[in-house]
N, C-alpha and C positions, 0 to 999 in steps of 0.2 A: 504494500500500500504506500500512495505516496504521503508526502507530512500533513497535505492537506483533506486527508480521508480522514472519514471518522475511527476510529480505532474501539470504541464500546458501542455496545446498541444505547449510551445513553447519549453518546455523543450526535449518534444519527438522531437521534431526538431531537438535540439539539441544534444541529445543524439543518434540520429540516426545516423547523419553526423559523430560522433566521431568514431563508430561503424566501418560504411559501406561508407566510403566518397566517394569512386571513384566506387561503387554500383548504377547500373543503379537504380533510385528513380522514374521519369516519362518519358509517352514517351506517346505524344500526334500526332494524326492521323487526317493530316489535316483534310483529307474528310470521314474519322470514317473506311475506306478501306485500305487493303492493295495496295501496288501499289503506292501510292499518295505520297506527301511532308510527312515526320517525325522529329519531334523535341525531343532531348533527354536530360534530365537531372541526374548527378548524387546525388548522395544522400545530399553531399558538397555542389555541386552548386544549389544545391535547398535550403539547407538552407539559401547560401547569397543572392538569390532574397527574399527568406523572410523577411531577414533582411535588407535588402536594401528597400524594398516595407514598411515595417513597419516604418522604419525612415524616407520614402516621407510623411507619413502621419504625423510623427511626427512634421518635419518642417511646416507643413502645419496646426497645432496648433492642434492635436488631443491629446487629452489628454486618461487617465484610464476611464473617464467615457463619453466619446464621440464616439458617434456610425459612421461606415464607412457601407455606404451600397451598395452593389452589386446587378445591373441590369444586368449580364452577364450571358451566356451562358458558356458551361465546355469549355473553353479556359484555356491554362499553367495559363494566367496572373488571373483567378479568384481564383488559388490554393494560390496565390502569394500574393493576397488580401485580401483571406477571412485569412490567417494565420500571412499575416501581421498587417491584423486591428487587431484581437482576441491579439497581443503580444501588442500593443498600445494601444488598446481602447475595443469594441465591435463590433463585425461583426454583419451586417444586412443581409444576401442573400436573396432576392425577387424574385420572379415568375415576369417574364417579358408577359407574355400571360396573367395576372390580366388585366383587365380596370384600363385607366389612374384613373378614379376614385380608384381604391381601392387601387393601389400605393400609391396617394396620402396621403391616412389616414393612411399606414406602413408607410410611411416616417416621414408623421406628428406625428404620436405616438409613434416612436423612437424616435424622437428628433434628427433627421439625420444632420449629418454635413458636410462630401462629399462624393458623388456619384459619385461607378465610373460604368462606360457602357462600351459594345464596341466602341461606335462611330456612326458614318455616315454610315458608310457597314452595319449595321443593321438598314435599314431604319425606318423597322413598332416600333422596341423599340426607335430610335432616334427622332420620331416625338411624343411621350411618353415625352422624357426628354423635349425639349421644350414646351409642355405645363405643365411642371410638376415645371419649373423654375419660380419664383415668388408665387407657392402654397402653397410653405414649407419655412417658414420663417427663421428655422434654419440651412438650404443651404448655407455653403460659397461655395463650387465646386463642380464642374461636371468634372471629369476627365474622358476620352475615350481613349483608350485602344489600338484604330486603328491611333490615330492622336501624331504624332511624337512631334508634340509641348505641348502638353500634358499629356499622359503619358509620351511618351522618356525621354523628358526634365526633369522633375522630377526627373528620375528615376536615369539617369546619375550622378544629382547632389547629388542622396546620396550615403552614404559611406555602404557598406556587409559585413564590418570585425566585425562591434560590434554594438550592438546598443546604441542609441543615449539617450535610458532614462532607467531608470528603468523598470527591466522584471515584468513580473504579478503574480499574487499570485493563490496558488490552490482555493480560495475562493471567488474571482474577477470573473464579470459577462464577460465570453467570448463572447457571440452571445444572438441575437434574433430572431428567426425563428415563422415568421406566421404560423396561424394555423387556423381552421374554429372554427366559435364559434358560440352561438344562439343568438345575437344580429345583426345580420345583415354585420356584420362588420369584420375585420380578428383580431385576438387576437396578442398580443408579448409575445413569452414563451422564459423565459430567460435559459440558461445555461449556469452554474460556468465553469471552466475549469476545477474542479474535475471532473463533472456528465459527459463533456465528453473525457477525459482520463479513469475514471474510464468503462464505458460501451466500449468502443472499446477496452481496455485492456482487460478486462472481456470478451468480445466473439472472440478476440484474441485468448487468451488463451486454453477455452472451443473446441474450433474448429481449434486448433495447428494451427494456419498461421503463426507463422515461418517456418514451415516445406512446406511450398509453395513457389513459384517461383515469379508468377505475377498476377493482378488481372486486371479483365474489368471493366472499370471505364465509364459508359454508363447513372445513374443516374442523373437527376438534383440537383445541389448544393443548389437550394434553400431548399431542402427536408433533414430533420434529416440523412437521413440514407445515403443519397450523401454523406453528411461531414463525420459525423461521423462513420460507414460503408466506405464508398468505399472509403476515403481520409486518415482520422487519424486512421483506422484498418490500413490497411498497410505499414504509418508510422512507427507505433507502432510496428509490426512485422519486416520490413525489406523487402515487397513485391515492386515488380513494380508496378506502375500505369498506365496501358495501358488505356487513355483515346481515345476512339472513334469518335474524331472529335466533335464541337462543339454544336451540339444537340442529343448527344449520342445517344437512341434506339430512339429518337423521329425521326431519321432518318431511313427509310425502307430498305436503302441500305448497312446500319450496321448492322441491322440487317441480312441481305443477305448473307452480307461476315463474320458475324462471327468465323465461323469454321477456314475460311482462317487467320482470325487476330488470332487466339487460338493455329494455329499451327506453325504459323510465329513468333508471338513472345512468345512462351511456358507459353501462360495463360494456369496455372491450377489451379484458383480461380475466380468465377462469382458470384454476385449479382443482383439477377435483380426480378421485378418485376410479378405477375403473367400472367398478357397480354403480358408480353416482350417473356417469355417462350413457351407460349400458339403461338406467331409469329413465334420463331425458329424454331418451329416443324412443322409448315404447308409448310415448303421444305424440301427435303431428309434428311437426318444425315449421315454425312461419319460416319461411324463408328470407324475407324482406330484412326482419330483425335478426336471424341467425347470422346474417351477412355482416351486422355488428359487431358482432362478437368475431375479432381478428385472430385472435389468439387463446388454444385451448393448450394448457401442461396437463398430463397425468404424470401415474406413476403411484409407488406406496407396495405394489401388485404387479403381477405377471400383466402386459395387458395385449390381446389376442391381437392377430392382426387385422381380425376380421371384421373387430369392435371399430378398430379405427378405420378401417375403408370405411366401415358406415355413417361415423365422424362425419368423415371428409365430403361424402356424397350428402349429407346433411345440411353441414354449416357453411362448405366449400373451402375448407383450412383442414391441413393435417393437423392431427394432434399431436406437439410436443410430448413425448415421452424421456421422463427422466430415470435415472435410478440413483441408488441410496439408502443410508439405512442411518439409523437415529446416531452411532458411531460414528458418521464420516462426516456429524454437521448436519447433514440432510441431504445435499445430492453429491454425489461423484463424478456422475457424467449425465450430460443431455446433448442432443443438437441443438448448434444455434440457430439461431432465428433464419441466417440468409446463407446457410448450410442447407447441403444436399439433405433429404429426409430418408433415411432407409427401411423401409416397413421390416417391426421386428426387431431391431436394433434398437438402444437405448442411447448410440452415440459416441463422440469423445468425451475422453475428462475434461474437466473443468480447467480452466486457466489454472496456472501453478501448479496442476494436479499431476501425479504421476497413474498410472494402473500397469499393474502386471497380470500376466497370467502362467499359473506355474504348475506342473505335475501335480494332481490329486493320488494320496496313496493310502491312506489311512485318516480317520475322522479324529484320530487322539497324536497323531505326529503333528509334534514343534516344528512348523516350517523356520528355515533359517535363510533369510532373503538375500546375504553375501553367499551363502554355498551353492543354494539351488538352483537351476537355470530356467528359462523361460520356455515353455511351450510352441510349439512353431505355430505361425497362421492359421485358425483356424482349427487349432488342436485345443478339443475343451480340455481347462483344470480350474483351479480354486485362482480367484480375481483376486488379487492385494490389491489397496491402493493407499497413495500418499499425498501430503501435503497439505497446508495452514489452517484444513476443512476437520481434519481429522482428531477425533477427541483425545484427552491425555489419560483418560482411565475410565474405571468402573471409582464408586466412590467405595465397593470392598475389593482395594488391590487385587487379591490372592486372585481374582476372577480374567484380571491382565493376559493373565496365562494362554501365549495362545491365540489368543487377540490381537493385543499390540507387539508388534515383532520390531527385533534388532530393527536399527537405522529410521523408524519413523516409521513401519508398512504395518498398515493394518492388515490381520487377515478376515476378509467380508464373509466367511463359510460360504459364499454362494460362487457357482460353477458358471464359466461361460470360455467366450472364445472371443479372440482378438481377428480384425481382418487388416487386409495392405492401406487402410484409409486411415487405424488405427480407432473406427468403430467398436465399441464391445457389442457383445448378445450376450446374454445370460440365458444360460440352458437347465439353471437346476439350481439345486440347495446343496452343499454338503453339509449344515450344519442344520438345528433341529427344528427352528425357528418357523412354524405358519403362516403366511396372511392371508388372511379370508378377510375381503374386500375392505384390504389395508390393513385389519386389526392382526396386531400381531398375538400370534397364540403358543404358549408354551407346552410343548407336549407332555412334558412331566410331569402335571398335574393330573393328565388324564390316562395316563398309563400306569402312576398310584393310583387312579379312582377304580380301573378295570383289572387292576391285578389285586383288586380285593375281593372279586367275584370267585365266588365256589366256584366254578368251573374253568377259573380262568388261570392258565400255569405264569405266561411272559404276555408282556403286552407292547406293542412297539405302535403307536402314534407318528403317522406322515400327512403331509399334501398331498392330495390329488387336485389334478387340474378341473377347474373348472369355467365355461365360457360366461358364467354372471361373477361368482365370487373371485375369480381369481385362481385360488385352492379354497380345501372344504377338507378338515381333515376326516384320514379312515384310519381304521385303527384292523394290525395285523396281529392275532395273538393264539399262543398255542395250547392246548386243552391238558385238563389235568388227567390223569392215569382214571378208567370205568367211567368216562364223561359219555354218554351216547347218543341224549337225545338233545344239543345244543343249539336256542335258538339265536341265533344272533338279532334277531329284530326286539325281541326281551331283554337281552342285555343290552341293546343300543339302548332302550329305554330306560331302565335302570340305571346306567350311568350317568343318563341327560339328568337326570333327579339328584345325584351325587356331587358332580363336577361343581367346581369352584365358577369355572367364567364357561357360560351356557354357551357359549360362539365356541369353545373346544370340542363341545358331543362330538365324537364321531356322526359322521350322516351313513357310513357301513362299517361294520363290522367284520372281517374275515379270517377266517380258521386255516392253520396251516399246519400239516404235520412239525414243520419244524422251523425257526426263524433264519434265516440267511447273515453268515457273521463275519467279521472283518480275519484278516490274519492273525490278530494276537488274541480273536476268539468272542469279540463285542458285536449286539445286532449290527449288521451293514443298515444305515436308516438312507443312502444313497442308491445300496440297493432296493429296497422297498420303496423308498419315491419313482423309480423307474419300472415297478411291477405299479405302481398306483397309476401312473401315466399312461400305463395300458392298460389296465384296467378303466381308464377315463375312455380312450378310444373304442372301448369293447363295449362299455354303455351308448356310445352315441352310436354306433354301428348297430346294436341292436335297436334303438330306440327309433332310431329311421327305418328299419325294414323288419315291423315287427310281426307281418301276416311272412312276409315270401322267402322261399328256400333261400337258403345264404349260408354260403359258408365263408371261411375267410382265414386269415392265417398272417400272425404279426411275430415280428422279431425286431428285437434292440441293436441298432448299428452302435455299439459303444464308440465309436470312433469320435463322432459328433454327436453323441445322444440324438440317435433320429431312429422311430421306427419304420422299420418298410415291412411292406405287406402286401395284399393283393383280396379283395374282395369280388366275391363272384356270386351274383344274383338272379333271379329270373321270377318273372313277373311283375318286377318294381315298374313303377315307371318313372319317365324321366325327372318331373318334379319331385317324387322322392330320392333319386340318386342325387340332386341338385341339392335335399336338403341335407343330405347327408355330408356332403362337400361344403356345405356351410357350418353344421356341426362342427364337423372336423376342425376349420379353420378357423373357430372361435375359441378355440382351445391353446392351450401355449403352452402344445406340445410340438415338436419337428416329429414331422412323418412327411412319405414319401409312400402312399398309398394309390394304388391301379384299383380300380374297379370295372369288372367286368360283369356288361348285363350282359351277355352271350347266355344263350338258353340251352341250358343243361338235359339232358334225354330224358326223357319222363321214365324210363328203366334202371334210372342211377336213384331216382326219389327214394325209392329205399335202401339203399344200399350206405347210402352216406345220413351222416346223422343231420338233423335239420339245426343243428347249432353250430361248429366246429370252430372250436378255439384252444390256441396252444395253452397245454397245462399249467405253463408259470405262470398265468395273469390269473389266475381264477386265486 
């Protein structure tokens, strides 16, 4: 950065307001609809809630190394909070739809000092914070947001002109943002306020948002790319922040009205989600106003390629696709704005960035980034990447491991391949980590919950691919000794009743004589994402042809993780083979499948089964 860049997100604050003070900064939508209550702030007056929110916490004894954490939903006052804690102390933003249990161990693993909520109007998180008061020893408050004697009061009493202590350094830990981890438990990934000024300045820049208007602010704030994406990108730029009412796309009627909010208040900047996208499309698209909206990012998620053709024939703009993970800052790599678009490709790194890709050989080998070498063009393995974006730990060291390697490289556990343009693709997971449409899911809660079942010996929890969610996990597990009569759709159901975070249920269950393991004797869960993958393709093959003879027959090209295969049918017809090839490609799996309707002898009907599929996917 040069001297005259911002170096904290409080400086972007600050630097913005000097900029653009009487520049509409946010404009939040009671009910996420046009039509409703709107709150507006300019760029000025946003900076003095900042600063006025940062010096309630400061009276309130919050120091540089004292975490403030947010149980809220996208209300004005959590932008107010997460930007006042990060200038005072460290921001915490939580997922309120966690079990009181697993709050409780973010809180206790921050070392949380006050909490703020909305209040009483949110009854199902309000009855959270009451049990959650007395669990966490380092709790001096609970402030609520909707209670005039408590936030108000506060807030009144401090002063907007300046603040009360000393600003923060580019080097000073901003936030802690949970993440899924293979302990059972959610991890704290910290971020400096370099990693995130530098990453929103960085795809800032790459994708000219100065040169835009306003953005839809629809994401959860507990999530990397809420803050950093859809809050300090448009700081940093000078964008509006159209927030969508309090549960953003989780709200179906914001969804609805998008169009109308895009051409009311002239968003021509969106982020959102692969499922959020995959929603807007299943109601008409004016076209006239689509044509507003210049610029769509996703990302969070696998996202199909087939999703995005339909983007594009929609709005008439490709969709930026980025990747990332809560580790790197929030993205890694994206294309730029007046870069080639690659369907399927996530892009190059980021300015300053470095990415590697290097031999996958085991899920528990220390890579060493001076020893190993690089994969040739095209040859998948495990993705490192480096530079200013990349966080400096987990806030429980011992978790490092593994992680953050010699010389600066993160290891991202996720699998892809490098091409001659220096494009990535990501072809997979090596490590355990879910997303079902964005939410990140830890499998080791739900392989404790299924390995308590009487019938159940091991239980191994993966992705499968899917063209709405993303993945959706399944869960692969082996039965105990005199098990005979095993329903899996019972115990899918039983464990949806047990599980901590209900987005983990498996959606299938499957029985295998025996788990697939690495060399030193651990489940391969790389291997099982790769039977889950075909098993995604063996549902959408039967789900398109599920009157007519069809056989068909898949195998794993390990080489590029792509299956090929060959299906062969008779009596479909063409619009169902059509939608089968759209199936297929809404999916983000690589396959390389023939279909053949050639019509089979009416003398062969019985002699072949009316199903046939190779035995490892089942």
């Amino acid at each position: 950065m040069t001297a005259n860049q911002p170096q904290t997100t409080y400086e972007v604050i600050e630097q913005r307001a000097t900029l653009d003070s009487d520049k509409p900064a946010l404009v939040f939508l009671e009910h996420g609809t046009v039509g409703g209550t709107d709150r507006r702030w300019s760029f000025g007056e946003f900076r003095d809630e900042v600063v006025r929110t940062a010096n309630m916490f400061h009276l309130l004894g919050v120091g540089r190394d004292d975490v403030v954490s947010l149980l809220l939903p996208n209300l004005p006052e959590a932008q107010f909070a997460l930007w006042g804690a990060e200038a005072v102390g460290i921001a915490n933003p939580v997922n309120s739809y966690l079990a009181v249990d697993q709050i409780e161990h973010i809180l206790n693993a921050a070392g949380t000092k006050i909490l703020v909520v909305q209040g009483a109007s949110d009854r199902g998180v309000w009855d959270k914070v009451q049990q959650l008061v007395g669990r966490v020893p380092s709790l001096k408050e609970v402030i609520a947001v909707d209670d005039p004697a408590s936030w108000g009061a506060r807030i009144a009493a401090a002063p907007s002109d300046a603040l009360l202590f000393d600003p923060p350094q580019a080097s000073d830990v901003a936030s802690y943002f949970h993440t899924g981890g293979t302990t059972g438990v959610p991890k704290l990934a910290k971020h400096t306020h370099a990693n995130e000024v530098h990453n929103s300045s960085a795809v800032s820049g790459i994708m000219k948002w100065p040169s835009f208007k306003s953005i839809v602010m629809g994401l959860p704030m507990f999530h990397a790319a809420g803050v950093v994406m859809c809050s300090l990108g448009p700081l940093v730029a000078g964008n509006t922040i159209v927030i969508i009412g309090p549960l953003g796309f989780r709200n179906p009627r914001a969804i609805d009205g998008i169009w109308d909010v895009i051409d009311t208040y002239g968003v021509d900047l969106m982020i959102a989600v692969p499922t959020v996208l995959s929603a807007i499309l299943e109601s008409p698209v004016p076209r006239e106003i689509a044509a507003k909206l210049a610029l769509t990012m996703t990302g969070t998620a696998p996202v199909p390629v087939a999703l995005a053709q339909r983007w594009q024939q929609a709005t008439g703009h490709d969709p930026i696709v980025g990747y990332g993970l809560t580790e790197s800052g929030c993205v890694i790599a994206a294309t730029p704005l007046d870069a080639e678009t690659k369907p399927g490709s996530v892009g190059p790194a980021l300015p300053d960035c470095e990415v590697r890709v290097v031999p996958y050989r085991d899920e528990d080998e220390i890579i060493d980034p001076a020893v190993i070498g690089d994969c040739a063009l095209g040859e998948v393995g495990v993705v490192l990447a480096k530079g200013p974006n990349i966080f400096p730990g987990y806030r429980e060291s011992e978790k490092d491991v593994g992680v953050l390697l010699d010389g600066g490289w993160l290891n991202t556990g996720d699998l892809g391949r490098l091409d001659e343009d220096g494009y990535l693709w990501i072809t997979g997971r090596a490590k355990d980590l879910i997303k079902r449409g964005g939410h990140g899911i830890d499998p080791a809660n739900v392989e404790e919950t299924l390995s308590a079942h009487p019938d159940i010996q091991v239980a191994a929890v993966v992705g499968r691919p899917d063209p709405y969610a993303g993945e959706l996990p399944v869960a692969y597990v082996t039965l105990r000794a005199n098990v005979e009569d095993f329903d899996a759709d019972l115990v899918r159901l039983w464990c949806k009743d047990r599980v901590s975070d209900p987005a983990g249920a498996p959606v299938e269950i499957v029985a295998l004589d025996e788990l697939p393991l690495t060399a030193v004797g651990k489940i391969s869960k790389v291997d099982l994402r790769w039977r889950a993958s075909g098993l995604a393709i063996k549902r959408e093959i039967e789900a398109a042809f599920a009157g007519p003879f069809t056989t068909f027959v898949l195998e794993l090209r390990e080489q590029d993780a792509t299956y090929v295969g060959k299906v062969t049918v008779r009596g479909a017809s063409e619009r169902a083979i059509a939608l089968l090839r759209r199936r297929l490609g809404a999916l983000t799996v690589s396959h390389d499948i023939a279909i053949d309707a050639a019509a089979i002898p009416p003398a062969q009907d019985s002699a072949v089964d009316r199903r046939a599929m190779v035995s490892q996917l089942a």
